[in-house]
Structures are given as C-alpha cells and as structure tokens.
C-alpha positions as CSV (number, residue, x, y, z in Angstrom):
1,X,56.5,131.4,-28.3
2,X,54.9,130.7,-25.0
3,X,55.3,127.2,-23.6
4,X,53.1,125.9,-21.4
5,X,54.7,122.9,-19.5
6,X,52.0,120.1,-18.5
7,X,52.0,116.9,-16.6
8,X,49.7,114.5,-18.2
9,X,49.5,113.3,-14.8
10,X,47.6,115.8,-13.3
11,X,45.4,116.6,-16.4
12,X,44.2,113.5,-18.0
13,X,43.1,111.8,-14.4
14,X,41.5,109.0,-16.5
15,X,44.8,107.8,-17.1
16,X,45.8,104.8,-15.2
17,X,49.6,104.6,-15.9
18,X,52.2,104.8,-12.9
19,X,54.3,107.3,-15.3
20,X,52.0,109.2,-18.0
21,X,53.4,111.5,-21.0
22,X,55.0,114.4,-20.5
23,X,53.3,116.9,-23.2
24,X,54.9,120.3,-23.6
25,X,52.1,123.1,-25.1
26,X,54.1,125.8,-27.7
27,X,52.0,128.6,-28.6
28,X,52.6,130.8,-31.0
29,X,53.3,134.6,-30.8
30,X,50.0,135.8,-32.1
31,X,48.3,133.5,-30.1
32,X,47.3,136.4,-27.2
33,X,46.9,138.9,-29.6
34,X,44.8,137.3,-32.5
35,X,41.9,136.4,-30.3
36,X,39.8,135.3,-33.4
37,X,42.5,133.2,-35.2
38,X,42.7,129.4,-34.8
39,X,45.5,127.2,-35.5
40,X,46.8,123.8,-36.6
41,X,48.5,121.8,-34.3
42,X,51.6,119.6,-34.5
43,X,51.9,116.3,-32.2
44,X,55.9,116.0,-31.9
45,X,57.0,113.0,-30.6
46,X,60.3,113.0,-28.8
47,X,59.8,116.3,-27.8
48,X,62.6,117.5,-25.4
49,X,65.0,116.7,-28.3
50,X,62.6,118.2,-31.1
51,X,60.5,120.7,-30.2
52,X,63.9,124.0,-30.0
53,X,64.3,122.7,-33.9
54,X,60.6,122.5,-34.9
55,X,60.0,125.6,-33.5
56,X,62.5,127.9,-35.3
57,X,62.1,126.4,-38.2
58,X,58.4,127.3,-38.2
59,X,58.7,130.7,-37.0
60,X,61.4,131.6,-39.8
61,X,58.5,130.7,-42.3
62,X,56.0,132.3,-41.1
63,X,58.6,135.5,-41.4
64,X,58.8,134.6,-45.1
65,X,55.2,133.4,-46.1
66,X,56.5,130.1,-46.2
67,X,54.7,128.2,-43.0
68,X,51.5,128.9,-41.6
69,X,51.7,129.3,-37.6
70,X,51.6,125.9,-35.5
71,X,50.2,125.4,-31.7
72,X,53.0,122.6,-31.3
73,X,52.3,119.5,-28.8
74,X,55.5,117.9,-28.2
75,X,55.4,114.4,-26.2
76,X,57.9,112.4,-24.4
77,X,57.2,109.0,-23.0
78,X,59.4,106.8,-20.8
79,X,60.7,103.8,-22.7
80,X,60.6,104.7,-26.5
81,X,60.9,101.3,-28.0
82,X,57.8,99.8,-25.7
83,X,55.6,103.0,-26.4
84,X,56.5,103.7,-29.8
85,X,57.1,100.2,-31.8
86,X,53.5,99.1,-32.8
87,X,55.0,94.7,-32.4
88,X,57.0,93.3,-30.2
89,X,60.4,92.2,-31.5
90,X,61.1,88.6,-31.5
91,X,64.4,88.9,-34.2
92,X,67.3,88.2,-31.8
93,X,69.3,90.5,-33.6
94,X,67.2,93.4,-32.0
95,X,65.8,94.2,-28.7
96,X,63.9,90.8,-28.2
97,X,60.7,91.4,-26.4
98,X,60.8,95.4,-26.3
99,X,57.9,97.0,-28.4
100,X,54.1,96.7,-28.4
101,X,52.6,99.8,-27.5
102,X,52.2,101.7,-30.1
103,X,48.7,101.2,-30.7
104,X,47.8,102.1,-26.5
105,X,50.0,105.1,-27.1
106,X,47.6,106.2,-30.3
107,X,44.5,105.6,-28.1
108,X,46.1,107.9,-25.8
109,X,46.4,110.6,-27.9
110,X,43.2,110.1,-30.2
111,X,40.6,109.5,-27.1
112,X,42.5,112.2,-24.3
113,X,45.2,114.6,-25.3
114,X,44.0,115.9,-29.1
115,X,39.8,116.1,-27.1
116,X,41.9,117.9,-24.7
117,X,44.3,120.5,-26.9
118,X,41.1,121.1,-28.4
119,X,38.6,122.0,-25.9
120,X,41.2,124.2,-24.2
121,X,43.5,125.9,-27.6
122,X,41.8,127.3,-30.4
123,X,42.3,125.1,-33.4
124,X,41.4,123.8,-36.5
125,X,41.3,119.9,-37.7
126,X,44.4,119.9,-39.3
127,X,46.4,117.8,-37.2
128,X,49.9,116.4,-38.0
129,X,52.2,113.9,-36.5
130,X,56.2,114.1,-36.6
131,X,58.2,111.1,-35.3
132,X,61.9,109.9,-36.3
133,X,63.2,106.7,-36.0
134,X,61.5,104.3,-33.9
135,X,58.9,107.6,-33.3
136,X,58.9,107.5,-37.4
137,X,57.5,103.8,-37.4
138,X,55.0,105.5,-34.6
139,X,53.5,107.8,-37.9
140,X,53.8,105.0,-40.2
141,X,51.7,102.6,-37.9
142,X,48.7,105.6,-37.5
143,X,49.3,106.3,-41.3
144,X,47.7,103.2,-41.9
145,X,45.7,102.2,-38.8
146,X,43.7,105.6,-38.1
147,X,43.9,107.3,-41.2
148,X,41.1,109.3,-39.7
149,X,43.3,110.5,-37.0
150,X,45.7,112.5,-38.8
151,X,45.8,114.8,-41.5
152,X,49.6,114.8,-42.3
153,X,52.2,112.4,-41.4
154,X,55.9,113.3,-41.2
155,X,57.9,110.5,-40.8
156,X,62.1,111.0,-40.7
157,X,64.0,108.0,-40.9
158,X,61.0,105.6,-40.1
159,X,62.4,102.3,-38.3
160,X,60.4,100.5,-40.7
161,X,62.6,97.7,-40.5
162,X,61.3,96.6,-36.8
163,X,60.5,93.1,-36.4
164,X,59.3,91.2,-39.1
165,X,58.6,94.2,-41.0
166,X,54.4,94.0,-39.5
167,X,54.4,97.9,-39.9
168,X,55.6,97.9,-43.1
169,X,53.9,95.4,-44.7
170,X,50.4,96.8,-43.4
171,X,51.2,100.2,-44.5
172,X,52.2,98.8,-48.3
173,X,48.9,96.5,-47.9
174,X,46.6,99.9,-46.8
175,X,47.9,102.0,-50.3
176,X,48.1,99.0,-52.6
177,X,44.1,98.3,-51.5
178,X,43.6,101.9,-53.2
179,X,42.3,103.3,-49.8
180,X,41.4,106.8,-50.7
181,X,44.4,108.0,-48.9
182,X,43.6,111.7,-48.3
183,X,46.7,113.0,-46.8
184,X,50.3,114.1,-46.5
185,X,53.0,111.7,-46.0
186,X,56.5,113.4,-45.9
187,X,59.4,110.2,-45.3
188,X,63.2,109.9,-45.6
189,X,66.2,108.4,-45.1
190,X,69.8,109.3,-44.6
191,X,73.3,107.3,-44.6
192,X,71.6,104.3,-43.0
193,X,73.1,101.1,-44.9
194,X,72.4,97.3,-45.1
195,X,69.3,95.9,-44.3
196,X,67.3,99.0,-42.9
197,X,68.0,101.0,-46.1
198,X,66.7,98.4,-48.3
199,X,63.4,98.1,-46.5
200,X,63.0,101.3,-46.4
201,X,63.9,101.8,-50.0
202,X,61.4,98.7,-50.9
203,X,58.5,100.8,-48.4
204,X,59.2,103.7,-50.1
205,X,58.9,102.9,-53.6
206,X,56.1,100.4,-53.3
207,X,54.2,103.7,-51.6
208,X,55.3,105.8,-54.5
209,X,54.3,103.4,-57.2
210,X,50.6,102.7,-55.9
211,X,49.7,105.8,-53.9
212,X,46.2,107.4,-55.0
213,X,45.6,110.3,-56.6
214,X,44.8,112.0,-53.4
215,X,47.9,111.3,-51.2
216,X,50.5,113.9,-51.5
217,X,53.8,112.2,-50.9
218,X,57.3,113.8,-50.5
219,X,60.7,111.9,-50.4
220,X,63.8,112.7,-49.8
221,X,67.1,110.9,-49.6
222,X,70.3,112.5,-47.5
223,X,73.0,109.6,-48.6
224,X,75.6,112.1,-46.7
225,X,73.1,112.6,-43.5
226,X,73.8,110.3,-40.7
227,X,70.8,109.1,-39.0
228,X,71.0,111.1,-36.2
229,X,70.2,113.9,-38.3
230,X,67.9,113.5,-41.1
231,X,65.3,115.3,-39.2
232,X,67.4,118.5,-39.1
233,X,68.1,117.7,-42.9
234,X,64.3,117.2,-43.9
235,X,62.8,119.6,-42.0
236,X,62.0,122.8,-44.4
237,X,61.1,120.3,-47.1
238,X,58.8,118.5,-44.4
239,X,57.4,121.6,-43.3
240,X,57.0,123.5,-47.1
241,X,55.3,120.4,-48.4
242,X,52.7,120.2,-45.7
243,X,52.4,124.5,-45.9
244,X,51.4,123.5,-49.5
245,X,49.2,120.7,-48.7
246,X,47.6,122.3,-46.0
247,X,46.6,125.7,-48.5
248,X,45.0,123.4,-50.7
249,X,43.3,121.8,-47.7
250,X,41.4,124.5,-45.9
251,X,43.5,127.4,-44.4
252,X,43.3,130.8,-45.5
C-alpha cells in the first residue's frame, strides 16, 4: 500500500487549533493501476498503533475474496481522553475533568477531512469508523448522534462506562426509539471485569434485544483477551461482517 503521510495543519487551513490531527492516507495497491475503480474508506482512530494491523488484515482478504479493498484514513490526536470521550468526567474514580470533545472532533471529521478524502481520493459513500477503548466510545457516541455520518461502526472494547454512562444511555435511548438504524455495528469485549464489563454487558444486550430489523449487529466476547488486545482478537470477524454488510449494501 502507498501511504501518504499528511499534516492536517497544512491542509485543512480552516482549522484553528494550535496542534491539529495527524491523518495518515493508506492506499491500496490497485489504486494506480485501476484508474476507474473507487473505494471505501476506513477512518481509524489511534492510527500509529492501528493502522500496520488494519492493513494486513485487509490485504489478506482481499487475497482470499474475503474483504473488499479499503482507502484507510488513520487519525491520531493529542490528548485521547479530551478528544475522544464525548462528557467530561466528574466520577472521582476516573480522570476528573478530562473529556468533552468528542463531538468537536466529529465536526472535524464530518465538515473537513471526509469533504476532503473525497474531493481528492476516489471513493464511494461507504464510510466506516474503527475506535477501541476510549476511541470505541468515540464510534458509539457518532453511532447515535450522526447516524448519517457513518455507514458502519466498529467499536472494540468501547469505554462505555465513561462518566455517568451519558454515551451509553443515549445510544440504548437512540435503538429503543426504533430509529431506523440502517447500519453496521460490530462491538466487543475481552477479560475486562467489575464494573466496565457489566455496563458493557447491560449496553450490549439492551442493543441486541431492541435493534431494528435494519441494523446488522455483530458481538463477540474474548473472556481470555486482555484489553489491550481485543482489537487484534476481533478484527477478521469485524472486518468479514462489514465485507458482508457492505455486498448487500452497494459494492460490486
């Protein structure tokens, strides 16, 4: 794949932050020969870490008909809890005070970056967001608040537990409303124990009990997976569910 390393700095001049998004562009190899083929994208959060896994994983299937091929947009951003957490904490048995950005962070990439991967990459509006952790609760939070925004949400290990559960509850609120929820939502969870296990396990099955007919929802559960790790572990079931989801849903 060819990588194409850009400074939101010097591309999205609009932006007023001291210290903008790094985005990383991944290409795929037909990209420069294919001149006629477009592609759908992948916004990665936590990229640096991400993006080396991500990337084999899709080109092996591709090799095996198992994957279409991606234009991957992996992002990094300076503080992850302030960017990524949609509410600020106030339980003093977390970070109090980090958080609140989440929804600044969304504008970002809804109003510059995808206008921009767009009007410079050849794509197709099939966009997906991939986040673990506190970059899960990131997916979570647009899986409810921009359902327009995304076509597929993969969320490892989602931090749903942040705060007073605001994500959370607004996400259970948005499927139990019976939203025509016209997308894919991948989640799981791996050895985590006490109290963010059972939130998620209360998130997860009040999603799987009242989705819609049109949401195509995938669990998994990896008791032997530390957290670390569940998005190595649910990767190829991320990735062959939304293969699936995305045949039904326009690519030929």
């Amino acid at each position: 794949m060819k990588a194409l390393h850009l400074l939101l700095s010097m591309l999205f001049c609009s932006l007023v932050h001291a210290q903008s998004p790094q985005v990383d562009i991944t290409l795929p190899p037909s990209y420069e020969t294919e001149m006629l083929k477009n592609y759908p994208v992948i916004y990665l959060l936590d990229g640096r870490a991400n993006q080396s896994m991500l990337k084999g994983m899709l080109e092996r299937l591709y090799l095996s008909a198992g994957s279409y091929e991606h234009i991957v947009v992996s992002i990094d951003v300076n503080d992850r809890l302030d960017e990524f957490a949609p509410t600020i904490n106030k339980d003093p048995r977390g970070p109090v005070g980090k958080g609140g950005g989440a929804d600044n962070f969304l504008d970002f990439i809804e109003k510059e970056l995808i206008p921009r991967i767009n009007e410079n990459y050849r794509t197709i509006p099939l966009n997906t967001i991939a986040g673990h952790s506190v970059a899960g609760l990131t997916v979570i939070h647009s899986f409810h608040s921009r359902p327009h925004l995304f076509q597929s949400h993969l969320a490892f290990s989602p931090a749903v537990w942040w705060g007073a559960r605001e994500t959370a509850k607004s996400a259970q609120q948005y499927v139990v409303a019976e939203n025509e929820v016209g997308t894919y939502l991948y989640m799981n969870i791996g050895s985590e124990g006490g109290e963010m296990r059972s939130v998620y396990d209360l998130f997860a099955a009040t999603i799987l009990e009242n989705r819609s007919i049109d949401l195509t929802l995938r669990l998994n559960e990896f008791n032997d997976v530390g957290h670390d790790f569940t998005m190595a572990a649910g990767l190829y079931n991320a990735l062959s569910g939304l293969y699936q989801y995305q045949r039904v849903n326009g690519i030929k």
